[in-house]
N, C-alpha and C positions, 0 to 999 in steps of 0.2 A: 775373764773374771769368773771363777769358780763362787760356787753357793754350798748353805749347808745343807746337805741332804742326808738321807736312812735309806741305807741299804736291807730288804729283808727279802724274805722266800717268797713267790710270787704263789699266791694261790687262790681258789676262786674268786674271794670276796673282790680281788683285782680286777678282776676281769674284764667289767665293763670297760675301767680306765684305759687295760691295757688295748684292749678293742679298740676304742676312740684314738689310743696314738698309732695302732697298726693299720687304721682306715686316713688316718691323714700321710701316710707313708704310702699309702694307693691312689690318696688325691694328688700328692705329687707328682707320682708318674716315673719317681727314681729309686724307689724303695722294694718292689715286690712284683712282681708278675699277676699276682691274686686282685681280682678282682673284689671281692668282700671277706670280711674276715670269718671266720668259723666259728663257729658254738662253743662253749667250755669245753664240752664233753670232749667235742674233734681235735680240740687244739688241747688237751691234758694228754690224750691217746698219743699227739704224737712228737711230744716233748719230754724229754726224758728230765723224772724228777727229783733229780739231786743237784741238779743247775739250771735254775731258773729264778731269777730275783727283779725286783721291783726298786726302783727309787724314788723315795719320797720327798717331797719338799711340802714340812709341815701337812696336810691330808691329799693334797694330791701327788697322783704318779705322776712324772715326770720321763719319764725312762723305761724302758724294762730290755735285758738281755734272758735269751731261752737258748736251750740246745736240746738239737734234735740227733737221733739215730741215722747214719748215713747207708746201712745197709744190716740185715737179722743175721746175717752170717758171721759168726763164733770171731773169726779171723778180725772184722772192723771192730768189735768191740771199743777198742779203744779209740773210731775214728767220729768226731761228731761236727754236726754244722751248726754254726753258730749265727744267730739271729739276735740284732742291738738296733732298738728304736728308740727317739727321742722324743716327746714332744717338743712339735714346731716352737713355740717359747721359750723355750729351753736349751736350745740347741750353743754350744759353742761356750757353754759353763762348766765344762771338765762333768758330765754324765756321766758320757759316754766313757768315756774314762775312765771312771768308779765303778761303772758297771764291769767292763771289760777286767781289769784287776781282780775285781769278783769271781765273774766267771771261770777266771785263767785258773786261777788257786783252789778253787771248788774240783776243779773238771779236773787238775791234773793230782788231788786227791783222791778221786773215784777212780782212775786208772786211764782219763784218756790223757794218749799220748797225741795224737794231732787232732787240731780244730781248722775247719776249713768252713771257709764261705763264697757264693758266687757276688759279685757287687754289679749294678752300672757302672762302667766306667762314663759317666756321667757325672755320678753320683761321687766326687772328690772327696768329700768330706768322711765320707763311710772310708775311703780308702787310705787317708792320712790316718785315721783313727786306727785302722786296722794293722798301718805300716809300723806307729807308733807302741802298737805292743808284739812285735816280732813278728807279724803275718810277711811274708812275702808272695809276690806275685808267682804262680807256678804256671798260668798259661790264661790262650783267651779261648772263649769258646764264641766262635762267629754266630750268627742271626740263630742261638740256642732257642728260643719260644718265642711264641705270636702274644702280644699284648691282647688281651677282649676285644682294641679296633681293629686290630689285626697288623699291628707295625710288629716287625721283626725288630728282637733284641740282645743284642748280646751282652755277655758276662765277663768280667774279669776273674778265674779262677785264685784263689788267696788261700795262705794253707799256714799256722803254727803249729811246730815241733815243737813238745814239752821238753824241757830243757834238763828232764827228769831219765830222758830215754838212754 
């Protein structure tokens, strides 16, 4: 069952919110490698800002998708990693969904042609999600990072071609 939500640009005034859903995606344990989330300043620095949005329901976030830069070199320009959180209550209401549509349409106007993300393959729901707007699985990467307790974790590499290429 989908809800009505507002999609808009995400920008500082967000921020705390988007904090509070990127720290319960760490209390999980299937969302992020990051131990705490980062300051505005850190996390404006390294999200690129022509795609980055918020979803509202009525004054709270609920959601938010960001993309970041995959490499400075001229050549990726158009390669970026995409990052969709929910809030825990929220979850399973067509967000992520609206966000991801968002995103796709933003990012392949500014010129990027592929979005790529690493997932838990744990983490099912992030990968339906992903499968669901054309990612496909392009490889895994075994025990890639040490969790802060120190458990080894791997990734499912996922990767969308703009359908623009």
């Amino acid at each position: 069952m989908s809800i009505s939500i507002i999609i808009e640009t995400l920008t500082e005034e967000h921020y705390s919110q988007v904090a509070s859903i990127f720290n319960q995606g760490i209390m999980g344990g299937n969302a992020t490698f990051d131990a705490v989330s980062t300051p505005w300043e850190s996390w404006d620095r390294m999200h690129l800002s022509h795609t980055r949005f918020v979803a509202k329901f009525g004054n709270q976030i609920v959601g938010w998708v960001a993309l970041s830069s995959v490499s400075e070199r001229s050549v990726f320009e158009g390669v970026a990693e995409l990052s969709v959180y929910i809030h825990n209550d929220f979850q399973g209401k067509g967000i992520g969904n609206a966000l991801m549509c968002e995103a796709i349409l933003v990012s392949e106007s500014k010129g990027i042609w592929t979005l790529q993300s690493g997932i838990f393959p744990e983490n099912i729901p992030s990968i339906r999600l992903h499968e669901n707007h054309g990612f496909r699985r392009v490889g895994f990467r075994d025990k890639i990072g040490k969790m802060p307790d120190g458990t080894w974790r791997d990734i499912v590499m996922m990767e969308r071609r703009s359908l623009q290429m």
